[in-house]
N, C-alpha and C positions, 0 to 999 in steps of 0.2 A: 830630714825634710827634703822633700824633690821639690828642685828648681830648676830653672832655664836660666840661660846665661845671665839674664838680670838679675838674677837674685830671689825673683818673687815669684809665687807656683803660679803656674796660667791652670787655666780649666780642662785643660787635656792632662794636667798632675791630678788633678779632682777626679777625674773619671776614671786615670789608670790605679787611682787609690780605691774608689769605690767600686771597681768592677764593672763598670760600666762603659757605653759608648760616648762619643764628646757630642754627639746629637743629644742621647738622655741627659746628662747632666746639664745641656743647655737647655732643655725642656724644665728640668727642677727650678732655674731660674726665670725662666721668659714664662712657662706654661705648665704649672706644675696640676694644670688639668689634666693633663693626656701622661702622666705618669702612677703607677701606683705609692700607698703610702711610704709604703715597703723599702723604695727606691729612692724616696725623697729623702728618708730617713739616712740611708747610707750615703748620699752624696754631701747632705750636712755634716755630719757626723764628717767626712774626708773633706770638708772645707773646713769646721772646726780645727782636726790634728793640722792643715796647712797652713791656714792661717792664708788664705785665700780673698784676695777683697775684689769684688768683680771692677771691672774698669768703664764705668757710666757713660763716658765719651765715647770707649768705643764700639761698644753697645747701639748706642744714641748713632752713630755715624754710619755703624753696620742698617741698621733699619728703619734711618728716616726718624725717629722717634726715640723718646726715655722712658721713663719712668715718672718723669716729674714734670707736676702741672707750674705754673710760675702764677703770681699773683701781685699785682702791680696796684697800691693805695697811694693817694694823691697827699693822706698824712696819719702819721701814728701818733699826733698831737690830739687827735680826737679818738678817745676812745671808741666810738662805735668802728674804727676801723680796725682798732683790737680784738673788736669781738667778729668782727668779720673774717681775721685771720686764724682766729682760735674755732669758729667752727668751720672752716674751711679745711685746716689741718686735721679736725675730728674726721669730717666726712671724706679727706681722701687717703685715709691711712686707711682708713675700715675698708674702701676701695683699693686697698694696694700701693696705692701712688704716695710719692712725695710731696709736699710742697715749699716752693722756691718763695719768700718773698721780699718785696724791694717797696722801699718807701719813697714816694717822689719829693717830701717835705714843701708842699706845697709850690713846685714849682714844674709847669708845665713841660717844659723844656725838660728836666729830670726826670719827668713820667713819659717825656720820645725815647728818651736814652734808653730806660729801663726796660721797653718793653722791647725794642732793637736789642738789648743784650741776651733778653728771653729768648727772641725769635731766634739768633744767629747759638744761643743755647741749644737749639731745636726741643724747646719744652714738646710736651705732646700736647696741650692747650695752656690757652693763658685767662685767666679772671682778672678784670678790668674796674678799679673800684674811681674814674672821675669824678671832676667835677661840672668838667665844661665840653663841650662835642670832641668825641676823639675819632672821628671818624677816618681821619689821615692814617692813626696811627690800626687801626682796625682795620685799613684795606691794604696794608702793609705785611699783617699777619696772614689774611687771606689770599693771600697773594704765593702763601705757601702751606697752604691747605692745613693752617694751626685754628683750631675752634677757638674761637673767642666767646665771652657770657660778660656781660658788663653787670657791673652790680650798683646801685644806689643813682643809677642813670638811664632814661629812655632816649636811646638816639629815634628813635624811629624808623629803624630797620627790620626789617621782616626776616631777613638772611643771618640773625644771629639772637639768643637767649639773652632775657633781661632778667633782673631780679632785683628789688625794690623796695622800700615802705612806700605808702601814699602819703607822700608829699604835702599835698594840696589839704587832705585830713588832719594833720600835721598841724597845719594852719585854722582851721579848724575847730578842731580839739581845744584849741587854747584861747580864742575866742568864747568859745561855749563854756569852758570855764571860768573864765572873767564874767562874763554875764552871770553865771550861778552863784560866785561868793557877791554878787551886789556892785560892781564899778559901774558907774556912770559915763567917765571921762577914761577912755578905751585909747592908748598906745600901742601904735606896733612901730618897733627901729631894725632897721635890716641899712645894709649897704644898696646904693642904685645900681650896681653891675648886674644886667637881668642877665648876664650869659650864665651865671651858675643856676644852673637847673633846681636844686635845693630851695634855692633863697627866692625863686621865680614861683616858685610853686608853694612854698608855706604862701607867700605874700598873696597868692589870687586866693589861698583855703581863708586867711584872714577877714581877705576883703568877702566875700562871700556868704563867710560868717558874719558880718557888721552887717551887711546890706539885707539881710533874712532880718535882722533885730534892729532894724531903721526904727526908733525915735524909743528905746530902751535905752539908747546910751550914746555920747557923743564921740567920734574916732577922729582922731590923726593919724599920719603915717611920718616918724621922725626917719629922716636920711641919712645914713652917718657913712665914713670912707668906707668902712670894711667890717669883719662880722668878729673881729676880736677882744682882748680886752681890754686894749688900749682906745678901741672904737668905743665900748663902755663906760669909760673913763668922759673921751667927750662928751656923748649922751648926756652923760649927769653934770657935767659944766651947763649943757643949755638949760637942763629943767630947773635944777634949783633958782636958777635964776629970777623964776617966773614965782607970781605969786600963789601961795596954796589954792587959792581958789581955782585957778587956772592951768594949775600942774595933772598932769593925768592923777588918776586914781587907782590903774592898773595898768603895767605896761606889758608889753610880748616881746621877748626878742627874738630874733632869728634864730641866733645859736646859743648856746649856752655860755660859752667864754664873753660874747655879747652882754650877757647877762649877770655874769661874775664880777664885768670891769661895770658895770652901772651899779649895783648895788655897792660895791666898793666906793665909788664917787657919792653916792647918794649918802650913804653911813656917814662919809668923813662930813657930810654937811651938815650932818642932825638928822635928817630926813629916816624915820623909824619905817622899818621892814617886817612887816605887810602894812601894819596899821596906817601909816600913812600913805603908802604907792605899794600894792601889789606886785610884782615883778617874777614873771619866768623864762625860760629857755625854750628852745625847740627840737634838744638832739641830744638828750640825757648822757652828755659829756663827762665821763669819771672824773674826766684829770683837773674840771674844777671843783673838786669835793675840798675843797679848803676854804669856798666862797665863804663869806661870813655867816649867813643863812643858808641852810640846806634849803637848794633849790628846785622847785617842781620843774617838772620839765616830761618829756613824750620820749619814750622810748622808741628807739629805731629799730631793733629786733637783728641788729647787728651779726650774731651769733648764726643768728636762723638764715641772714641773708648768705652768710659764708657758705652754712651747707647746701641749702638749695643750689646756690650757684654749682658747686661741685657735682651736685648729682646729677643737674643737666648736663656739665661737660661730658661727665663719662656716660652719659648716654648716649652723646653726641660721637664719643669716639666709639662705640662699640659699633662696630659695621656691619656687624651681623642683622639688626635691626633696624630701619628705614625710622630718621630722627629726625619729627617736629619739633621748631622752633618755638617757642614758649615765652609770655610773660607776664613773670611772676609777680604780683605785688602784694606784699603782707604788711596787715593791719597792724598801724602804732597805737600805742596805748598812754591814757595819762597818769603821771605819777608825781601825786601832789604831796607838798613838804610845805616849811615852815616859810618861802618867802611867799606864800600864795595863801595860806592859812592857820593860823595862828594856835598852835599845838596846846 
């Protein structure tokens, strides 16, 4: 085997194996448009017998740029941003590219870090999955000419690609189906932190829906800290409390873990699911497929948002062509199960 004093074949052992110049052989890696078949073949083939592994950093450091796009989620607790990364990596392998990703675990602070580690990576773009304005952390990127695409968030920037469910439909949707199985006395429980764009935007699709079906059915709006299942958990300390007559007959929650930890507290009181309180989610969350009723809830399209995101980026990178900014928003859908209708 040829090697250079480290040990390891560099790409000038690639080329004098394959017959080739160390410009071709770097064309087989960066461009393997402007090479024929022919030629790719025999430079594989002499990085197979080397046993050659190209060196990404200094690739990345020689041209500004990698290979790899970076993708930054606010939490891998919620499935839909599983399926955001799963077609995210569909759509940018078929493009070539890699993808990097980092989970911030719900903490804002971890999602500055994360995408500073991208940047100073020199991703060739980064997909941005918030919760709450990250506009700091997006003129940080642009500051070094990284394309950003924020996904399940509209900053309201014109200078950079969105891609999205509606929100507000979201809200909605789950309205319009509580009126259609017959609830009278209409719940909706979300947390009061209007900075999550999510949880701001089901609650006005809510309110929107009620206020179209003004004197079909009676609403509240329960406030709880936060949209987990421990928030769930309190929800149903208030309601049981209250007498049947005066307990909702349908409730909505923001999120789906919202809606895990209420029907949890409800069960252990007696309180029968649907027949006596209706209850859904709003963000068809895998991870709580253990709820004690399979729970309806709106698909986020999670998958679809990954690729779309990707396919903007690498249109954005490709220079060759002059790239409008875009935003995408794809329709949710509802998917009704046994806490909403009775199988």
């Amino acid at each position: 085997m040829l090697t250079h004093a480290s040990g390891s074949p560099r790409l000038r052992d690639v080329a004098d194996r394959a017959g080739v110049s160390l410009g071709t052989a770097s064309n087989v890696l960066n461009h393997p448009e402007r090479v024929s078949q022919s030629t790719i073949d025999r430079v594989k083939a002499a990085i197979d017998e080397l046993g050659f592994v190209r060196n990404a950093n200094a690739s990345s450091l020689a041209s500004g740029r990698s290979s790899y796009i970076g993708l930054v989620v606010i939490s891998l607790a919620n499935s839909m941003f599983v399926d955001v990364a799963r077609g995210a990596q569909e759509a940018a392998r078929k493009a070539g590219h890699n993808l990097l990703l980092a989970d911030s675990s719900d903490d804002f602070d971890a999602q500055s870090d994360n995408v500073d580690s991208f940047n100073e990576a020199r991703v060739s773009g980064l997909l941005l999955a918030p919760v709450r304005d990250s506009s700091a952390h997006v003129r940080r990127l642009k500051a070094r000419d990284v394309p950003v695409v924020l996904i399940n968030y509209d900053q309201e920037d014109h200078d950079l690609c969105t891609v999205g469910v509606d929100n507000e439909q979201v809200g909605y949707l789950a309205v319009q189906h509580m009126l259609d199985i017959g609830c009278k006395r209409i719940a909706f429980i979300a947390g009061a932190d209007e900075e999550y764009q999510p949880v701001r935007l089901r609650r006005r699709g809510v309110r929107r829906g009620m206020k179209e079906c003004a004197g079909r059915a009676r609403f509240e709006e329960i406030i709880v800290s936060g949209v987990k299942e421990i928030d769930g958990h309190e929800s149903a300390a208030r309601i049981v409390g209250r007498s049947p007559e005066s307990r909702p007959d349908g409730i909505i929650c923001v999120s789906d873990s919202l809606a895990a930890g209420l029907i949890e507290g409800l069960c252990d009181a007696g309180i029968s699911i649907p027949e006596d309180i209706a209850v859904m989610g709003c963000d068809r969350n895998s991870s709580v497929a253990d709820c004690r009723v399979p729970l309806t809830s709106v698909t986020m399209q999670g998958h679809e948002m990954g690729e779309a995101a990707v396919r903007l980026l690498i249109d954005e990178l490709d220079t060759a062509v002059p790239h409008v900014h875009q935003k995408v928003v794809l329709t949710p859908q509802l998917v009704i199960r046994g806490s909403t209708v009775r199988s």
